[in-house]
N, C-alpha and C positions, 0 to 999 in steps of 0.2 A: 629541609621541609619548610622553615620559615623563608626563604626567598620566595618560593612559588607562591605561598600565602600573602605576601606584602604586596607583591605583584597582582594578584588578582582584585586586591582589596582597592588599587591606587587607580585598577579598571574600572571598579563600582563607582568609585567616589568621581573619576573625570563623567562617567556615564550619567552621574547624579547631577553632577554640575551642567550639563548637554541639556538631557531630559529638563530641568528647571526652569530656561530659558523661554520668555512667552513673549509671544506676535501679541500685540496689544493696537489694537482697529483704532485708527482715527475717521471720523466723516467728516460732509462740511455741518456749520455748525457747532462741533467739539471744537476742543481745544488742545492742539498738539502737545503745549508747553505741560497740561495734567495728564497728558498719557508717559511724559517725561519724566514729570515729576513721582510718579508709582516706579516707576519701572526698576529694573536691577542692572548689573552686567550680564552680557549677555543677551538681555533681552532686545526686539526688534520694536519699532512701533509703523505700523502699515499705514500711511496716509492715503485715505482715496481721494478720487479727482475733485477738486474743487479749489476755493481760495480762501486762504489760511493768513491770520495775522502770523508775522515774524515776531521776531524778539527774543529767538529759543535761547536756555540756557540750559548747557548738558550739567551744571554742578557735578562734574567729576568724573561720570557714567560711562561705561563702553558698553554704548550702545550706541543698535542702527534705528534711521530716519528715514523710511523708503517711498517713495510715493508709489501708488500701485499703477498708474498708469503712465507715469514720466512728466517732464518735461510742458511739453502742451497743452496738458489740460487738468497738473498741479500746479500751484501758484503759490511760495510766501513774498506777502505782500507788508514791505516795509516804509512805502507812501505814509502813512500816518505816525511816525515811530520816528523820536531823535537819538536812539540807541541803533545797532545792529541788527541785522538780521538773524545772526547767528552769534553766539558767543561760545568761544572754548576757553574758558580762561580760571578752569580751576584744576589742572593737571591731567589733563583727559591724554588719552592715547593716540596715537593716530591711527587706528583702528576704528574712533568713535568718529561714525560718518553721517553724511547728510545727503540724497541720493536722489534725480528724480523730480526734480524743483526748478521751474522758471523765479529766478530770484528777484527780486525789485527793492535796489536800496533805498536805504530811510535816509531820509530830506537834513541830512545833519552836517553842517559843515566845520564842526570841530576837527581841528587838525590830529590827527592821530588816531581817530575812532572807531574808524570804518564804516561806511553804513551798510555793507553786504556781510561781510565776516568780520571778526574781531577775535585776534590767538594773542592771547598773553599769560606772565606767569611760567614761561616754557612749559605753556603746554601747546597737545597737537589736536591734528584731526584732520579728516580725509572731505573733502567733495567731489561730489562724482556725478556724472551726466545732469548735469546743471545749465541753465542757460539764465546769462544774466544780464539785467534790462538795468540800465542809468536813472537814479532817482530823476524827480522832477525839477528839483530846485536848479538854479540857475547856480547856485553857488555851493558845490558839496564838495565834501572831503573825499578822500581813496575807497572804491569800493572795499578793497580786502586791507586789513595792519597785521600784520605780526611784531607784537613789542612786547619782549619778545616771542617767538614760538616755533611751530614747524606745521609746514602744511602741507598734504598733495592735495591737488587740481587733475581731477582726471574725466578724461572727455568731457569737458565743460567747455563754451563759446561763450565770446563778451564783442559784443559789437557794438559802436558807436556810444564806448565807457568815456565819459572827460572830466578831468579832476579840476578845476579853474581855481579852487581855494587849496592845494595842497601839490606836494611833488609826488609824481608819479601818476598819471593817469587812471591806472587799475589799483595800485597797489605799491604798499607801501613797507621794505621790512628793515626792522633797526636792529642791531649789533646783538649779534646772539640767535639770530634765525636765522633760519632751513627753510627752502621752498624745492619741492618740486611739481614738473609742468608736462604732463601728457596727451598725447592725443587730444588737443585742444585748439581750440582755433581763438584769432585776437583777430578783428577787422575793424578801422578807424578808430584805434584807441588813441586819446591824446592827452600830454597832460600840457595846459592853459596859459596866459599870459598874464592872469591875472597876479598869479605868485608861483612859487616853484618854478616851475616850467622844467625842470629836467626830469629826465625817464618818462617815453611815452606810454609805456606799461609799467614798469616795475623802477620804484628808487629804491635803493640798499646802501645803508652806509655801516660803517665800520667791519666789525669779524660777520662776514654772510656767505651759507653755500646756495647756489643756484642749480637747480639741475632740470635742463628741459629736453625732453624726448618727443618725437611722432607730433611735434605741431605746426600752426604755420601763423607767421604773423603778418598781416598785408595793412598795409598805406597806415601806418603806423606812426606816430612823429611828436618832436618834444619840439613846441612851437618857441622860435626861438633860443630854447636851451640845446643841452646836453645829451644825446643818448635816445635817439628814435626809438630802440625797444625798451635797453635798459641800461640806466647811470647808476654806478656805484662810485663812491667814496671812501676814504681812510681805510679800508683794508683790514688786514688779510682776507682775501675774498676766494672762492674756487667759482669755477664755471663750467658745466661740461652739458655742451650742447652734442644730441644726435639726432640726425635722422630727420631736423625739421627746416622750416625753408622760413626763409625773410626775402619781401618783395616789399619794393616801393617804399620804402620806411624812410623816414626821412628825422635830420637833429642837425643843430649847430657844429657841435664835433661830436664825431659819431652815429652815424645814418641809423646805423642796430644798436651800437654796444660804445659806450664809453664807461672806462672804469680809470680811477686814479688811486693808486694803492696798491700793494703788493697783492698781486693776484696769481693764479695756479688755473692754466684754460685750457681745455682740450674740447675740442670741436671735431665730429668723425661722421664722414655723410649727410651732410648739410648745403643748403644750398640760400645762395645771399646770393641776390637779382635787382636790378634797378633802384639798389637805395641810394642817398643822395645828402650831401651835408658842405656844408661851405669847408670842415676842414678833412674829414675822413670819412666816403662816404661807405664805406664798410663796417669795420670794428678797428676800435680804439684803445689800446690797454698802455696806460703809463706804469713804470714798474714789474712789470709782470716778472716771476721769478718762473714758472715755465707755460709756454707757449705752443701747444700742437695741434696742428691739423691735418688732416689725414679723410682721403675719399671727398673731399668738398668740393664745389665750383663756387666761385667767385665772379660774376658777370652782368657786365654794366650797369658797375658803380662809379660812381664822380664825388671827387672831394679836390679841394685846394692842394693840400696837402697829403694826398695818398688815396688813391680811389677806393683800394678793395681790404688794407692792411696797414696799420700805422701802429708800431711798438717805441715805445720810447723809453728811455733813461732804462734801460734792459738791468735786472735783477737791484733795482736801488740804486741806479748810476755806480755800476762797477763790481755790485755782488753778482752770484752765484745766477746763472740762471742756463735756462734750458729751451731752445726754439728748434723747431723740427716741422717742416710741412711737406708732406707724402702722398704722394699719387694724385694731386691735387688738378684742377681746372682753373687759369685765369684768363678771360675775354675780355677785350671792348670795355675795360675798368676808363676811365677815362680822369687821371691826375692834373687836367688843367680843368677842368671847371669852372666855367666864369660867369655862371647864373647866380640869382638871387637867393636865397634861402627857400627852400621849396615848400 
């Protein structure tokens, strides 16, 4: 008789905890960061259309940030602001999301800050149909940092993102982050010549997992450096690309992907097209302790040294490793290459 009783009682109380939950109205005019600052877990805050100072800070909360109308005609606006636009950095989940927001990073050129998102503290958090516009300043840091944390990106666009004072174009994550990347689109992201200059979207150094699904990254490029979509460093790193396409992306070594470090890669129905690098204008993995691809095309790419695929010093020069490519597509990759840096 008391199982039946515990069980009906643990129904009230998840019902109690449901029921409690409140949509709390943002307009323009209010202030997003006090309908944040009330709020509990669980609860939502409803942003209507208009344009919102940035600067949110969730302090902890799982809770959602939804705009009622999207994208085009909600707005946080981080142009006046040398912090982020967003901050997760005090243990939040990655349930606690931000949804529905034309983003515009703040004018900060501090290295490591982010002016569009900032995940520290290992903590997480989700963005989602977002579209993000490049601060004004001539000289800014990475729109997103994870130092450390975890992030998903999902159906969110960044076009013409360029980092000129930091590495990484978009985005930036250190030893100890999680990023994942869906249904999303990257067009002329780059990262500058001013400093950095490796990874046109994403640098990652030390212990990182990557995981992108359903996006595409076009004309993409680390001017000068390392790694047209993304350079990682020191390792151990995983990477497991599906289902998304790289065109035109262009890096020094590494047109998409240069990674140096013991890495773990598995790539499954993807597609890499016209990228272009003075030494691999493909993907680049030094180290790698395994290696799979499976379902992909590979076509016309140019690198010096390896057009579509370049693996080096396999499992640590002499460890353990594992390479397997299946059912696979190679064209027109083109391994002499005698053009200029693209």
């Amino acid at each position: 008789m008391r199982l039946p009783l515990l069980r009906a009682l643990a129904a009230l109380v998840g019902l109690a905890s449901v029921a409690s939950a409140i949509d709390r109205n943002v307009f323009p005019g209010q202030s997003i960061q006090a309908a944040i600052n009330v709020s509990q877990n669980g609860d939502r805050v409803l942003v209507h259309p208009g344009t919102y100072t940035g600067g949110l800070l969730f302090n902890g909360k799982n809770i959602q940030v939804i705009s009622t109308g999207g994208p085009l005609v909600t707005t946080l606006d981080g142009s006046g602001l040398i912090f982020p636009c967003i901050s997760f950095t005090v243990g939040e989940p990655m349930t606690t999301t931000v949804e529905g927001f034309t983003i515009k990073g703040a004018n900060t050129p501090i290295s490591g800050q982010g002016n569009a998102v900032r995940v520290t503290a290992n903590s997480s958090g989700t963005v989602r149909n977002c579209r993000f516009l490049a601060p004004a300043a001539a000289f800014s840091s990475n729109m997103i940092v994870l130092n450390p944390g975890s992030l998903t990106i999902d159906n969110c666009s960044f076009t013409d993102i360029k980092s000129y004072c930091d590495e990484g174009g978009v985005l930036r994550m250190y030893s100890g982050s999680n990023l994942t990347i869906k249904n999303s689109s990257f067009l002329r992201c780059e990262s500058g010549t001013n400093c950095g200059r490796v990874g046109g979207v994403i640098r990652g150094n030390g212990t990182t997992n990557i995981t992108i699904e359903d996006t595409t990254f076009d004309s993409c490029r680390s001017i000068g450096g390392n790694g047209g979509v993304v350079f990682v460093d020191m390792g151990p790193s995983t990477f497991t690309i599906r289902r998304s396409t790289f065109t035109n992306c262009s890096g020094s070594l590494g047109g998409v992907v240069c990674c140096h470090g013991l890495s773990d890669v598995q790539i499954e129905d993807s597609r890499f097209v016209g990228n272009a690098a003075l030494d691999t204008g493909g993907v680049y993995f030094e180290n790698p302790r395994k290696f799979w691809v499976d379902r992909s095309e590979f076509r016309s790419n140019a690198g010096r040294l390896g057009a579509a695929i370049r693996l080096n010093n396999l499992g640590s020069a002499g460890g353990p490793y594992d390479v397997a490519i299946r059912t696979s597509v190679f064209s027109l990759n083109d391994a002499n290459y005698a053009g200029e840096y693209p």
